[in-house]
Backbone as ProteinMPNN parsed JSONL, in Angstrom:
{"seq_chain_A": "XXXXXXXXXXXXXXXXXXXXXXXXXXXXXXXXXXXXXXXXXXXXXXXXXXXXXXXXXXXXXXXXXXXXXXXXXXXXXXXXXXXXXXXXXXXXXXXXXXXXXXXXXXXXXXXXXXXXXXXXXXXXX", "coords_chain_A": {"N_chain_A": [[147.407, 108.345, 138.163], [150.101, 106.579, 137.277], [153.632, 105.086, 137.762], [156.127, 103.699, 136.059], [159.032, 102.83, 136.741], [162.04, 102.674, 135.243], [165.565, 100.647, 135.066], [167.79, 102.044, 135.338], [167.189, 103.88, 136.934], [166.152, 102.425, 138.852], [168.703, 101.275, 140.407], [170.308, 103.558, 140.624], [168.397, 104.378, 142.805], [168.757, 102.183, 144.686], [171.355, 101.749, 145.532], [172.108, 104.391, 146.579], [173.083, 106.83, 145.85], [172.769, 109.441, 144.192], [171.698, 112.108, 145.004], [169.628, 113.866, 143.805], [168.223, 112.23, 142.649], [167.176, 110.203, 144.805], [165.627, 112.305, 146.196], [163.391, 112.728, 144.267], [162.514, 109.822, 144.517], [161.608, 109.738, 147.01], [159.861, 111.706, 147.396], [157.744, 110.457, 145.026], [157.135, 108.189, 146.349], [156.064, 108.274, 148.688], [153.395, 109.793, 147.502], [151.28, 108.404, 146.775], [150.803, 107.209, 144.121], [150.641, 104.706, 141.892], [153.81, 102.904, 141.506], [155.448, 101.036, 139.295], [157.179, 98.545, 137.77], [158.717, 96.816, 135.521], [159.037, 93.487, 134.239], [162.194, 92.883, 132.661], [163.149, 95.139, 133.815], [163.415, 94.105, 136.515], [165.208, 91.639, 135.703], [167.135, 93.031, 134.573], [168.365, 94.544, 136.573], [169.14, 92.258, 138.476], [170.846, 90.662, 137.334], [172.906, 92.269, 137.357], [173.845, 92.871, 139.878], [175.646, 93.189, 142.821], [176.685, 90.78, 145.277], [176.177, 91.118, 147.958], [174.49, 93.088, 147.7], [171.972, 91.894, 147.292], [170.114, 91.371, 149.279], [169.004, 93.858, 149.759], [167.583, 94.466, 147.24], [165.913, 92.475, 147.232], [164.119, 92.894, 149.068], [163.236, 95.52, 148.03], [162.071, 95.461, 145.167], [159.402, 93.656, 146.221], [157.687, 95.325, 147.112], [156.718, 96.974, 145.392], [154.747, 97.372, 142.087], [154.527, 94.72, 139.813], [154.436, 95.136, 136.499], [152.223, 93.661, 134.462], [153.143, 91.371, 131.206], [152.19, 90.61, 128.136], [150.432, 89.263, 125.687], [150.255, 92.205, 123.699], [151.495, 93.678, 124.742], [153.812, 92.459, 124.079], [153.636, 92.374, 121.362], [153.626, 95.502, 120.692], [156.285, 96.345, 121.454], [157.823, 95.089, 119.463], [156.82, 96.445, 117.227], [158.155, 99.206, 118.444], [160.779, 98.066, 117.621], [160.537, 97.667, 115.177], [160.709, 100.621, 113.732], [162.374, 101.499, 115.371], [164.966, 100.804, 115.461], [167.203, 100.851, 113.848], [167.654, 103.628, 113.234], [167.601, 105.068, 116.256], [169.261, 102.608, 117.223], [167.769, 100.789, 119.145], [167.224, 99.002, 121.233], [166.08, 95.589, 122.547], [165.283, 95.322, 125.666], [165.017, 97.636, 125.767], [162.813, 98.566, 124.244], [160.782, 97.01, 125.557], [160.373, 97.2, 127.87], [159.19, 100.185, 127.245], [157.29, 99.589, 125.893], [155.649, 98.463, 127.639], [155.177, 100.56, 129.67], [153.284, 101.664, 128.067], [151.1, 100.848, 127.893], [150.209, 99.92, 130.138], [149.767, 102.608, 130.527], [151.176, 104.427, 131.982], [153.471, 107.008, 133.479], [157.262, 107.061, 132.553], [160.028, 106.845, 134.261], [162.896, 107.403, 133.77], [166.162, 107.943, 133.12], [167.837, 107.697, 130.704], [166.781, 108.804, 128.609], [167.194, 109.365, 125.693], [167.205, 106.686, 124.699], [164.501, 105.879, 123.99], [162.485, 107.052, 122.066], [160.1, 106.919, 121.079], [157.165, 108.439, 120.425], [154.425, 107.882, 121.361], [155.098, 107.782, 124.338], [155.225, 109.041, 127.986], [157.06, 110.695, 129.78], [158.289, 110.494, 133.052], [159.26, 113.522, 135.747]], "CA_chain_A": [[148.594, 108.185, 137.338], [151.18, 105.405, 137.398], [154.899, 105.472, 136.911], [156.995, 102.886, 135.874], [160.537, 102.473, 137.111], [163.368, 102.287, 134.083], [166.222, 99.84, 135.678], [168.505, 102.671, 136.037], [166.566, 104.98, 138.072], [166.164, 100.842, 140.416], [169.847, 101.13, 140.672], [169.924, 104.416, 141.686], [167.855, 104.273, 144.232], [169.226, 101.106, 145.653], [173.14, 102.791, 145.553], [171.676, 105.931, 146.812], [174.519, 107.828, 145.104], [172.326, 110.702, 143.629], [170.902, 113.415, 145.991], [168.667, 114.465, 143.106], [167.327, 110.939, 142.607], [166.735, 109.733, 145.9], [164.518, 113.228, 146.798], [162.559, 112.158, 143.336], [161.859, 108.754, 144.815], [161.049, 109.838, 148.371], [158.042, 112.247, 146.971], [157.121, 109.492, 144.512], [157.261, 106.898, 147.364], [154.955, 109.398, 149.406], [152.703, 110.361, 146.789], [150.309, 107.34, 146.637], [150.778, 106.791, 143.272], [151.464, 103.209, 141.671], [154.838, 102.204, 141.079], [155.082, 99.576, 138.674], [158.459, 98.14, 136.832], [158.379, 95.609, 134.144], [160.379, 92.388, 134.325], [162.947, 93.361, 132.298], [164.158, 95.901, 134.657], [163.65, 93.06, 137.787], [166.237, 91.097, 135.019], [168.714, 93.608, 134.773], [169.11, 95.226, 138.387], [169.733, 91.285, 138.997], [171.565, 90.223, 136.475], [173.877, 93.727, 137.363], [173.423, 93.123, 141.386], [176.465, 92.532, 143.295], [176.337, 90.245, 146.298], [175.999, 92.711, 149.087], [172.683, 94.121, 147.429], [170.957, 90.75, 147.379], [168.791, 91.783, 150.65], [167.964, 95.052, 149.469], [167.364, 94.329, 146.301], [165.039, 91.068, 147.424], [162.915, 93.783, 149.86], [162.911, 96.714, 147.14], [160.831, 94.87, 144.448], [158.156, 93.078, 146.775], [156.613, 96.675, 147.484], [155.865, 97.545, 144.033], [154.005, 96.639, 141.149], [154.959, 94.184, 138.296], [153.394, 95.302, 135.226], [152.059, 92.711, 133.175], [153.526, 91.317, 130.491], [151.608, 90.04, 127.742], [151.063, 89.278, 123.805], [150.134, 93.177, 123.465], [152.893, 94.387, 125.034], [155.521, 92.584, 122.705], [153.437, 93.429, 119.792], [154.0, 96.413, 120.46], [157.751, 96.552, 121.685], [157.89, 94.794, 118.036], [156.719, 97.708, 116.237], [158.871, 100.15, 118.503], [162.226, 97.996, 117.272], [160.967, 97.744, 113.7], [160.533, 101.298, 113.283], [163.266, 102.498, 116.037], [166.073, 99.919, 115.757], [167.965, 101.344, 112.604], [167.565, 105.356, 113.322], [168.232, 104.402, 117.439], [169.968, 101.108, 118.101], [166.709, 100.586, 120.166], [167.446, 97.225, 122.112], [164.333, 95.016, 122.809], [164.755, 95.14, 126.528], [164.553, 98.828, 125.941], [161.519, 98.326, 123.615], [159.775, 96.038, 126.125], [159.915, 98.259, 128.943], [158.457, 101.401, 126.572], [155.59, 99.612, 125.394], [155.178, 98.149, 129.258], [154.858, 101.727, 129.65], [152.551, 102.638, 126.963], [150.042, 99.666, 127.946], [150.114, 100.27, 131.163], [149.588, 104.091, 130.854], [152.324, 104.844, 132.641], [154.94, 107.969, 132.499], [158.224, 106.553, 132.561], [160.902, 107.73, 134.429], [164.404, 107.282, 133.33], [167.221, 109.073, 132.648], [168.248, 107.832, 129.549], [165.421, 109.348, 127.212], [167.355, 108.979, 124.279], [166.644, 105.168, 124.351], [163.08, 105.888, 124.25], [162.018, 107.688, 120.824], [158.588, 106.384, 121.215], [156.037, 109.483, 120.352], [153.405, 108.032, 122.561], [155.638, 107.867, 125.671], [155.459, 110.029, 128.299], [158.22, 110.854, 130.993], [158.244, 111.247, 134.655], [160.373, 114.035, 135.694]], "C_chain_A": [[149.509, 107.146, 137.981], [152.296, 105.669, 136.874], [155.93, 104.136, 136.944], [158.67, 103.083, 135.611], [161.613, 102.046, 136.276], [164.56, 101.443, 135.13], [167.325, 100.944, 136.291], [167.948, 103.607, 137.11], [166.492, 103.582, 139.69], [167.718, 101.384, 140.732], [170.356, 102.13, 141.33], [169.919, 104.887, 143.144], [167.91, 103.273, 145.385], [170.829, 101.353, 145.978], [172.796, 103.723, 146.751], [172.963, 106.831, 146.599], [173.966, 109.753, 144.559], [171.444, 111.227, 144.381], [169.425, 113.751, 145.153], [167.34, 113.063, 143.238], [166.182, 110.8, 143.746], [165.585, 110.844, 146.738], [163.514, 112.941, 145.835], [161.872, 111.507, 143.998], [160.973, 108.9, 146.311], [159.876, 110.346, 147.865], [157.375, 111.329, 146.291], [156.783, 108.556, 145.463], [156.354, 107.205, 148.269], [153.783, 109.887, 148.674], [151.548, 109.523, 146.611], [150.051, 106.995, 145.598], [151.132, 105.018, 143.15], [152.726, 103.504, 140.968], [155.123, 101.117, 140.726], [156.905, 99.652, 138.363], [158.117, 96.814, 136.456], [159.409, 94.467, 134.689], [161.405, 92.271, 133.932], [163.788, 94.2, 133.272], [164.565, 94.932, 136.028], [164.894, 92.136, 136.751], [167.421, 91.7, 134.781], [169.224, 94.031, 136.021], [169.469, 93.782, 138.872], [170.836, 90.538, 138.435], [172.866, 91.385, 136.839], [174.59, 93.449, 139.037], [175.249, 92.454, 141.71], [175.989, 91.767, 145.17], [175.53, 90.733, 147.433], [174.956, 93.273, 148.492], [171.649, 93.326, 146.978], [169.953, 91.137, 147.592], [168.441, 92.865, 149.845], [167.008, 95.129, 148.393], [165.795, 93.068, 146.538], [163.92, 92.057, 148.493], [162.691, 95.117, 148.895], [161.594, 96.468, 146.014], [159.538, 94.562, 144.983], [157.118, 94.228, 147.073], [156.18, 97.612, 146.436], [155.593, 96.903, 143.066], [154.531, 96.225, 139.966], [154.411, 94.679, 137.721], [153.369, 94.083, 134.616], [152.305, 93.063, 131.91], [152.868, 90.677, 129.524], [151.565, 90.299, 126.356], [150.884, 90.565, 123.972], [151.552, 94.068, 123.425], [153.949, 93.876, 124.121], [154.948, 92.923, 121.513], [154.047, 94.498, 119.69], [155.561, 97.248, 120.274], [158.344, 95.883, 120.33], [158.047, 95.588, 117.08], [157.602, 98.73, 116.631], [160.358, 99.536, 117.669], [162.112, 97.535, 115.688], [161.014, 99.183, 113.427], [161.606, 102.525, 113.966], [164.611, 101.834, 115.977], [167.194, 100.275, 115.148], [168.188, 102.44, 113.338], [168.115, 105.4, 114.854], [168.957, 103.675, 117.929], [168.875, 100.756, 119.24], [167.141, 98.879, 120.251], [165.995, 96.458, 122.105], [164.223, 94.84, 124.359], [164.064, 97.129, 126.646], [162.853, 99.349, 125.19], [160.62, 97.861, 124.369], [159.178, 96.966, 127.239], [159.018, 99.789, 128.63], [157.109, 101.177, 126.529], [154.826, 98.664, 126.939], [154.499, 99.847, 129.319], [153.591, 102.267, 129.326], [151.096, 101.986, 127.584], [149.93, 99.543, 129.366], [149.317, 101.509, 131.834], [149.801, 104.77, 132.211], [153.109, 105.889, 132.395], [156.159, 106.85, 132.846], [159.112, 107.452, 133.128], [162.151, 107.054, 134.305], [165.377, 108.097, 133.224], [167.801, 108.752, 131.764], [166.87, 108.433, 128.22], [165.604, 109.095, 126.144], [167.372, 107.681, 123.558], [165.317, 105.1, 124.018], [162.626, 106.949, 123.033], [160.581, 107.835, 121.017], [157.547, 108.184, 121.155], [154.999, 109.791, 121.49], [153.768, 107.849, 123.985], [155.542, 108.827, 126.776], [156.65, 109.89, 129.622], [157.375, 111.569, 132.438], [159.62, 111.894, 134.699], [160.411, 114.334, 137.15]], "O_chain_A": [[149.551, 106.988, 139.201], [152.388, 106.292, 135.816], [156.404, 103.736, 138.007], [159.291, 103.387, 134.592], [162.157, 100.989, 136.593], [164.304, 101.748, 136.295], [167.724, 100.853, 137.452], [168.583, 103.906, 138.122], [166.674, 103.722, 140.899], [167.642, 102.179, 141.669], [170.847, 101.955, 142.445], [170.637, 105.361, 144.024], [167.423, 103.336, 146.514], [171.227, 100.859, 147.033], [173.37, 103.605, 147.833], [173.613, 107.401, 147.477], [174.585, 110.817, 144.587], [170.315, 110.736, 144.4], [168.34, 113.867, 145.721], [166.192, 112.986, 143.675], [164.98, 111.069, 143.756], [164.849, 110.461, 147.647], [162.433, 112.829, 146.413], [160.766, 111.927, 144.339], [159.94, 108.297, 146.604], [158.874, 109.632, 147.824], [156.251, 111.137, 146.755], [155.736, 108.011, 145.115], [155.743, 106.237, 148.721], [153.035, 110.529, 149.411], [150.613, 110.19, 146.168], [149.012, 106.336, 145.572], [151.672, 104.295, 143.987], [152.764, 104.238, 139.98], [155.141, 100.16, 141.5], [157.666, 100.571, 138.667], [157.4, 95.971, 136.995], [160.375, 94.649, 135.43], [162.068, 91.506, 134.632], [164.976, 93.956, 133.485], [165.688, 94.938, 136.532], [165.824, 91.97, 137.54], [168.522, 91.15, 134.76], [170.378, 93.867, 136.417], [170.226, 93.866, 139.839], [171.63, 89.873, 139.1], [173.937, 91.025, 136.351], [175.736, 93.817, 139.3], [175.864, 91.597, 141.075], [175.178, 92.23, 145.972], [174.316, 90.636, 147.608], [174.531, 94.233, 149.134], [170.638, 93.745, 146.415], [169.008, 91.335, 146.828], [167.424, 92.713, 149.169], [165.904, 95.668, 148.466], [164.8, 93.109, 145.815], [162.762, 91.639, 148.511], [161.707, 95.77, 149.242], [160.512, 97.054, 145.992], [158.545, 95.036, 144.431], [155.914, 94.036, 147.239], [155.527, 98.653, 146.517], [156.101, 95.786, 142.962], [154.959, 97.012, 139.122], [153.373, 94.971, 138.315], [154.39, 93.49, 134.268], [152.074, 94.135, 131.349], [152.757, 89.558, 130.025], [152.246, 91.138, 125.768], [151.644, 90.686, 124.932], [152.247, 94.71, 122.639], [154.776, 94.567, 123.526], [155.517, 93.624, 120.677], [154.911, 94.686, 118.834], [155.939, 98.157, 119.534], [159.51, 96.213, 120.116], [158.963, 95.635, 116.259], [158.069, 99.389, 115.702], [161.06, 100.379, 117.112], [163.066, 97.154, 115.009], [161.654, 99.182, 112.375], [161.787, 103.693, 113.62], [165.485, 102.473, 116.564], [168.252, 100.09, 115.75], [169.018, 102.279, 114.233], [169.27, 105.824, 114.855], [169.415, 103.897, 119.05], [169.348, 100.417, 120.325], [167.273, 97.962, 119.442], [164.969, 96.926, 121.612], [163.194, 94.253, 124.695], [163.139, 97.64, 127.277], [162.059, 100.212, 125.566], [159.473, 98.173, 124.048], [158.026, 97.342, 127.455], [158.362, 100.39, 129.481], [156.14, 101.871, 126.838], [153.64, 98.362, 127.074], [153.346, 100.101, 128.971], [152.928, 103.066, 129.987], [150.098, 102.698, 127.695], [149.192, 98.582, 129.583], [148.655, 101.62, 132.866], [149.115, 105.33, 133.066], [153.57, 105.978, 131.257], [155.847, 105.806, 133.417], [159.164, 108.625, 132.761], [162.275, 105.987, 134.907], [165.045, 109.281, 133.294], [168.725, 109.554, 131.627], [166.456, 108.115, 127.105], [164.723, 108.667, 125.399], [167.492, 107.484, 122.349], [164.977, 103.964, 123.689], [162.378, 108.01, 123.606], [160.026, 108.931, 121.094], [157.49, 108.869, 122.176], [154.691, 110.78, 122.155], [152.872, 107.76, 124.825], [155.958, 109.878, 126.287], [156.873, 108.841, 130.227], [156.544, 112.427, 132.735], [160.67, 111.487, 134.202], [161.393, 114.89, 137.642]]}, "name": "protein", "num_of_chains": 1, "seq": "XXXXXXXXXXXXXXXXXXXXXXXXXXXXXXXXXXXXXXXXXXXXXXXXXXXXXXXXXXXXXXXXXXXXXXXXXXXXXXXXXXXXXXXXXXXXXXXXXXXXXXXXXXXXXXXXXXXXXXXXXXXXX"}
């Protein structure tokens, strides 16, 4: 099994603000699983980053796995924001990262869930 990294759970765990979190990531981080995150989330934790979390931020990524991005994957993140965009406000970075997810066969862990409608999704908890 593989789990792919939602941007807030990166942020998180680069803060270390949440007790709950940061024992999450340690067993995940220990577990020998893959840890992937999409580019999208490497675009927002930088696009978000303040100075001072450059470094960490520039050694946090290099030790886990991009997911590839490719035509499939936006097909699909296509179909989640024609069919979730109305009923949700589903975004397309939030779409991109789902069907990263899906195409990956990945759980997802996040803590916003309610961005994530998606049927065939599954969550890391």
């Amino acid at each position: 099994m593989s789990v792919l990294i939602d941007s807030d759970i990166v942020i998180e765990i680069l803060r270390s603000r949440d007790p709950v979190i940061m024992s999450q990531w340690s067993t995940l981080a220990n577990s020998g699983e893959d840890i992937l995150y999409s580019p999208i989330t490497a675009a927002e934790v930088w696009a978000g980053a303040r100075p001072s979390e450059y470094h960490a931020i520039s050694l946090f990524f290099p030790v886990l796995i991009c997911a590839a991005s490719e035509y499939e994957t936006g097909k699909l993140a296509g179909e989640y924001l024609r069919l979730f965009f109305k009923s949700h406000n589903l975004k397309i970075g939030d779409a991109l990262i789902a069907a990263t997810a899906v195409k990956s066969q990945s759980t997802l862990w996040t803590r916003n869930r309610k961005h994530y409608p998606m049927p065939s999704l599954t969550f890391y908890s």
